[in-house]
C-alpha positions as CSV (number, residue, x, y, z in Angstrom):
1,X,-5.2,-10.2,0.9
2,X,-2.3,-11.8,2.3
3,X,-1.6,-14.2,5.4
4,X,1.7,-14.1,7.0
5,X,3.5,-14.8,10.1
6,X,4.1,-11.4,12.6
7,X,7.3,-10.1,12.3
8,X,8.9,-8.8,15.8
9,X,9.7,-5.3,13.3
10,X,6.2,-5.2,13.2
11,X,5.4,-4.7,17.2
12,X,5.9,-1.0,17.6
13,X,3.4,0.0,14.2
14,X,0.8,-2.6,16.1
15,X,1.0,-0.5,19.9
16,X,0.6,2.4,18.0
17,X,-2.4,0.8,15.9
18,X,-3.4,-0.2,19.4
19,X,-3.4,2.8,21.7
20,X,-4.8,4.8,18.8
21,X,-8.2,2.7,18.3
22,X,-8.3,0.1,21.2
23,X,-5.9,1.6,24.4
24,X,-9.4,2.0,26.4
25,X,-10.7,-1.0,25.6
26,X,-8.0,-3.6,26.8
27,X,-4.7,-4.4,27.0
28,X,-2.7,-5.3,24.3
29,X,-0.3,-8.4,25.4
30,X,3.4,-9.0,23.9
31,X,2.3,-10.6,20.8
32,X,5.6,-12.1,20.6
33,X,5.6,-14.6,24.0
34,X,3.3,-16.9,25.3
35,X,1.4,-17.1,21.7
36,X,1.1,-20.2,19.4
37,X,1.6,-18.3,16.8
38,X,1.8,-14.3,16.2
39,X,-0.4,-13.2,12.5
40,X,-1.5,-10.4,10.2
41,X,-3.2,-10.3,7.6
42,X,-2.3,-7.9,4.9
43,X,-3.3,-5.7,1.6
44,X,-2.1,-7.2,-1.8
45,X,0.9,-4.7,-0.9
46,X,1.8,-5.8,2.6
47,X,-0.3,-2.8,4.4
48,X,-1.4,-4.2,7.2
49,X,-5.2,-4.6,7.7
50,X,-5.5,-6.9,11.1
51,X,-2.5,-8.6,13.4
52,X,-3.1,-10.8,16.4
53,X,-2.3,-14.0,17.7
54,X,-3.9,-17.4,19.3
55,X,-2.8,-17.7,22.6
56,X,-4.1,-21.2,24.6
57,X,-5.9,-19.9,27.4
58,X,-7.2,-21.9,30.7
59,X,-10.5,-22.2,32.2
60,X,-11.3,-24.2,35.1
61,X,-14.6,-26.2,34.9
62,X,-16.0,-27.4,37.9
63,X,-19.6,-29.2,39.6
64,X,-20.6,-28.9,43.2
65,X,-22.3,-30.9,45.2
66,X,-24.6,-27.8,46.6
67,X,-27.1,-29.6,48.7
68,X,-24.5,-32.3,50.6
69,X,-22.0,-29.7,51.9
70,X,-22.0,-26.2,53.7
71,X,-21.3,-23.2,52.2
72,X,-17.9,-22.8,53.8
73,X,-16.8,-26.4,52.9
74,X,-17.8,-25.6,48.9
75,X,-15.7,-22.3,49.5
76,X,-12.6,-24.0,50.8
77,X,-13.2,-27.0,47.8
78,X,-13.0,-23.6,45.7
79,X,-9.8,-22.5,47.2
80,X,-8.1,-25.8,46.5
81,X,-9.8,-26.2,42.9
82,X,-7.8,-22.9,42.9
83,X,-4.3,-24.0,43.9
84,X,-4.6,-26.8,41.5
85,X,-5.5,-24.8,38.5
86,X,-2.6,-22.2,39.1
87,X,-0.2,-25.4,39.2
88,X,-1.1,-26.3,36.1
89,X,-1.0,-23.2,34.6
90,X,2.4,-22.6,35.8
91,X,3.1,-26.0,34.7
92,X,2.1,-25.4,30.9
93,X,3.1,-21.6,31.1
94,X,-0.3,-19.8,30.7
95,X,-0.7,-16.3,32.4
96,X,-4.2,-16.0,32.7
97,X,-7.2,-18.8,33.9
98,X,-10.8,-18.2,33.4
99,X,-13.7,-19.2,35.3
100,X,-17.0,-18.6,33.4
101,X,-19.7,-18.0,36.7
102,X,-23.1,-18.2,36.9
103,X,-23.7,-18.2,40.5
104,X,-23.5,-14.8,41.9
105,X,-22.0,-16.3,45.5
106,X,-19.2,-18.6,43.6
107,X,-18.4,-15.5,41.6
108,X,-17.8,-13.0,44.5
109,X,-15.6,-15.8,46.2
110,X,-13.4,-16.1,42.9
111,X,-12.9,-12.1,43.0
112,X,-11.9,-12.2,46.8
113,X,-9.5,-14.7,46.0
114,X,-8.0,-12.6,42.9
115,X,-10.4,-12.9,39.9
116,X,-11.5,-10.2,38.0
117,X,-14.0,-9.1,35.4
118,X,-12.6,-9.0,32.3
119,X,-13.3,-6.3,30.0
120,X,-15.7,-7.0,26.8
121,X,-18.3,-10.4,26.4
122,X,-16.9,-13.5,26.7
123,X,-18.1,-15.3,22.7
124,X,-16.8,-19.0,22.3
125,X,-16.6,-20.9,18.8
126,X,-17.2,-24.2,17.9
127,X,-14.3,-25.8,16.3
């Protein structure tokens, strides 16, 4: 096997790859922008076998104070943990922050305020 760098050539044989095995299961970003770097991984006679890329992605880690403060102040705290998050995103160029939610009430004010569920499990890995 072979690692190289992606090869913008190579874009159109990868959409096909992915509407042909993965185009209901998510959406297949331009590989080319927004990436720190663009991959694929090959046969000993360049037939591709995997490309991707590793993209730096946000997420927005926060603790509340639950038992000093109402509801509705935690909520507006939420709104401006918000604002600053999205400024720093637009700051560094990243597209897409992630809040990983446990509490049911946190999670359905992060979707009225334009979260969404993503599609699959979100794994991590130690590096």
């Amino acid at each position: 096997m072979k690692v190289r760098e992606l090869y913008k050539e190579e874009i159109p044989y990868i959409q096909e790859l992915h509407e042909k095995f993965y185009g209901k299961d998510f959406y297949l970003p331009d590989l080319t922008k927004g990436f720190l770097v663009g991959f694929t991984i090959t046969n000993d006679r360049d037939k591709l076998i995997i490309a991707g890329g590793i993209r730096p992605i946000a997420e927005t880690i926060i603790v509340t104070d639950r038992e000093s403060h109402s509801m509705i102040t935690i909520g507006r705290a939420l709104l401006e943990a918000l604002k600053i998050s999205k400024y720093v995103c637009d700051m560094h160029q990243i597209g897409l922050l992630h809040a990983f939610v446990a509490n049911q009430n946190y999670k359905k004010h992060l979707i009225q305020h334009g979260f969404y569920e993503r599609d699959g499990t979100p794994l991590a890995f130690n590096v």
